[in-house]
C-alpha positions in Angstrom: 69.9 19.2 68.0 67.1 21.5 66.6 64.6 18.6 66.2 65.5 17.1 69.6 65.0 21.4 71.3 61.9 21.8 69.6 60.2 18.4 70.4 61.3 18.6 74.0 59.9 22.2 74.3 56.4 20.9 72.7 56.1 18.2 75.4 57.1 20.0 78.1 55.1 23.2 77.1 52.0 20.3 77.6 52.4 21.1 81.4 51.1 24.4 81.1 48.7 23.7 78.3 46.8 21.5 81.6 47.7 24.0 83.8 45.6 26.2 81.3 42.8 23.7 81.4 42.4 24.4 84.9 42.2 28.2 85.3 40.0 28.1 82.2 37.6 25.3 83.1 38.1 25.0 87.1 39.2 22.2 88.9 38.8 18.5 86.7 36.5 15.8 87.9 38.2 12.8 88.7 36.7 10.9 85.8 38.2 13.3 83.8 41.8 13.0 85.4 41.4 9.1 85.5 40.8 8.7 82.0 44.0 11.2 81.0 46.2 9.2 83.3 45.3 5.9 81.7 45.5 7.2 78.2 48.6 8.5 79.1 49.6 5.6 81.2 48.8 3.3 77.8 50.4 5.5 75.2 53.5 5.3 77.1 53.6 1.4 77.9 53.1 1.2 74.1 56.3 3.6 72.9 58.6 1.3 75.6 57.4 -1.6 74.7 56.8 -1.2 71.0 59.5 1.0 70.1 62.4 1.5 72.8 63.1 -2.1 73.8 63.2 -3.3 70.0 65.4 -0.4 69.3 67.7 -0.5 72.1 68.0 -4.6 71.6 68.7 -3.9 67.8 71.4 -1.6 68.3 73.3 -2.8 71.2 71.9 -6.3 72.3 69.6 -7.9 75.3 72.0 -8.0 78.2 73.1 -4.1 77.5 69.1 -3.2 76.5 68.1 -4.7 80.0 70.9 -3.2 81.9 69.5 0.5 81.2 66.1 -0.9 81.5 67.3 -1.5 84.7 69.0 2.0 85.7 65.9 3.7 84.3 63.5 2.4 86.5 66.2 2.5 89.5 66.8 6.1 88.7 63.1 7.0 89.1 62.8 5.0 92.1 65.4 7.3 93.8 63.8 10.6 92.4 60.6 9.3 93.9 62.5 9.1 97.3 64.7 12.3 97.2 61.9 14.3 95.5 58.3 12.2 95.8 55.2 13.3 93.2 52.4 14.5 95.1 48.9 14.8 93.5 45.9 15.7 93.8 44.5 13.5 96.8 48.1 14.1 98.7 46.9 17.8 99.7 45.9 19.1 102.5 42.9 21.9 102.3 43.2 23.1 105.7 44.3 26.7 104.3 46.1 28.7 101.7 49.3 29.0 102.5 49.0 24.5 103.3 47.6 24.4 99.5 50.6 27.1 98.4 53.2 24.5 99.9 51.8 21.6 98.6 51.4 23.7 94.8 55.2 24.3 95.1 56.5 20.8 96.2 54.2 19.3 93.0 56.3 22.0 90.9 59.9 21.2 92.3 58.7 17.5 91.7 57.6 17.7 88.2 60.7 19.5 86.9 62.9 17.3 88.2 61.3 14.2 86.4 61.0 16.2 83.8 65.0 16.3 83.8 64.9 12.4 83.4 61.8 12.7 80.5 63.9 15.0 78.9 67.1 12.8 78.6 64.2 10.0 77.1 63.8 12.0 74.2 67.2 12.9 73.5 68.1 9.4 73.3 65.2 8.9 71.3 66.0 11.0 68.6 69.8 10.2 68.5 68.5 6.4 67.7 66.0 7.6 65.5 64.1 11.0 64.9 60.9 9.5 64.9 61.3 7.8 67.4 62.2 10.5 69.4 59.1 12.3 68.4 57.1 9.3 69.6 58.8 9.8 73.1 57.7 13.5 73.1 54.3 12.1 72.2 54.2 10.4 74.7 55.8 12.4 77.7 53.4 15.4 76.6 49.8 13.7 77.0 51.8 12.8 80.5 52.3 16.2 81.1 49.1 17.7 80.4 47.4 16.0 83.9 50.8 17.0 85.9 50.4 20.5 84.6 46.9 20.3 86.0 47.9 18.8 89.6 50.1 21.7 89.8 48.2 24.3 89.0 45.1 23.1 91.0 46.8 23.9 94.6 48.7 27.1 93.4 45.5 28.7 92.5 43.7 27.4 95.3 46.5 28.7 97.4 46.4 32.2 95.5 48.7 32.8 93.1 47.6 34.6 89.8 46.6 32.6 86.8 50.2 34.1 85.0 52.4 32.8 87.6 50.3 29.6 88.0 51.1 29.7 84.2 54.8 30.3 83.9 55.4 27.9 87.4 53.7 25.5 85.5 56.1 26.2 82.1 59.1 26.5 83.8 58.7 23.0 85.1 57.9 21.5 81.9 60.6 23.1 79.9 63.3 21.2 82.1 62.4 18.4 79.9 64.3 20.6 76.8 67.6 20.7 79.6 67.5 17.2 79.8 67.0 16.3 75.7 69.7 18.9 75.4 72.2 16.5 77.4 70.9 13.5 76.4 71.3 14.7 72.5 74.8 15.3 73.3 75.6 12.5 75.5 74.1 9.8 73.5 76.3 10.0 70.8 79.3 8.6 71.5 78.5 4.7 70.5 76.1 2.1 69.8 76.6 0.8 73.4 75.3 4.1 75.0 72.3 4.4 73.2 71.0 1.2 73.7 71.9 1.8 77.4 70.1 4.9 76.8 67.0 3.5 75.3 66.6 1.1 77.5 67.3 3.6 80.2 64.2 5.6 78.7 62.3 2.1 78.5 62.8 1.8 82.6 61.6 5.1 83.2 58.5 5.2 81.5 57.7 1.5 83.1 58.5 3.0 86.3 56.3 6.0 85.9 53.6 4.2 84.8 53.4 1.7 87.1 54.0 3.8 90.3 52.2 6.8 89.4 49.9 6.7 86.5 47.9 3.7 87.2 47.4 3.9 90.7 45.9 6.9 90.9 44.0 6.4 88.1 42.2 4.0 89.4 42.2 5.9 92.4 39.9 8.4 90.8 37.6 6.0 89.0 38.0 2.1 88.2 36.7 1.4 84.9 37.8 4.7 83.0 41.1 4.1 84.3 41.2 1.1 82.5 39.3 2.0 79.5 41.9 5.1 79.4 45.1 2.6 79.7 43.6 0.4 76.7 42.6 3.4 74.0 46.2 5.1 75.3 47.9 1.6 74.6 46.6 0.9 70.9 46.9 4.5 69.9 50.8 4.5 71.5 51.0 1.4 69.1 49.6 3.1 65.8 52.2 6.0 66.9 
């Protein structure tokens, strides 16, 4: 449970290590947030396809492997219904207290996938440490561009670099609540955690393909691409 806490708290600490990036160096350009998106986007295809799917097969089968691919990506679906991501080209600049909203609905969004992250890694590391570590790997390069699209309307809507900071923590470290259940609930047989691998696997599909790479290549075209290629052959040296 140690290795599974400390991993989790690494990748979801990544949030604020963007949000630091921000207050530091000012708002990103958008080549800059295309090509992390990508990367990300890339390194994350790699760990589901490379690592989670063979796993979860290996353990508990193809029908039982699919059928939490299946949830995962279902699961996300809903949380992008219930509780949407909004980014940087979603906000409105009319005002402060506009940008202040739209800071805080990016932050109530990003915990609560970082809830479903969270339970990626746990199952991760009850399969197999490193590939939990992979996972967190992963998830953090993910986080460091949410932690910037948070932090980019907060400040702009006024609230002090420390609080822009510790909103930006907070959100990332409810990935360690949900590798804390996951690392408890993923033990009880071989059948779980390959529904719980695959369950990861759906997820990260789901993110990616909904999130990461459309706006990425809403920021820029090529280095979205270019990002999702380098992300996907270093997720695959991972």
């Amino acid at each position: 449970m140690g290795e599974i806490l400390f991993y989790s708290t690494v990748a979801g600490l990544a949030t604020a290590l963007g949000a630091g990036i921000v207050l530091i160096a000012g708002k990103p350009t958008t080549k800059l947030i295309s090509a992390l998106l990508g990367f990300a986007g890339g390194v994350m295809l790699a760990v589901a396809t490379m690592e989670l799917m063979p796993e979860a097969i290996e353990i508990g089968g193809t029908f039982t492997s699919l059928l939490g691919f299946l949830l995962g990506a279902s699961f996300m679906h809903l949380l992008d219904h219930l509780i949407p991501h909004i980014h940087f080209s979603n906000g409105c600049e009319d005002g402060k207290v506009a940008m202040l909203k739209v800071g805080y609905l990016i932050f109530l969004g990003i915990g609560v996938h970082n809830v479903a992250e969270g339970l990626a890694i746990g199952a991760g590391m009850v399969a197999n440490p490193s590939l939990g570590l992979a996972i967190a790997l992963a998830i953090g390069i993910h986080n460091v561009p949410e932690g910037m699209a948070t932090a980019v309307p907060l400040r702009l809507g006024g609230e002090k670099p420390f609080k822009v900071l510790a909103l930006t923590a907070g959100a990332g470290l409810m990935t360690v609540v949900g590798a804390a259940v996951g690392g408890i609930a993923f033990q009880s047989s071989p059948g779980f955690v390959a529904v719980a691998l695959g369950f990861a696997a759906g997820a990260m599909f789901y993110i990616v393909g909904d999130e990461l790479i459309p706006h990425a290549r809403n920021y820029h075209h090529y280095l979205a691409t270019i990002g999702l290629v380098v992300g996907f052959i270093v997720g695959v040296l991972i």
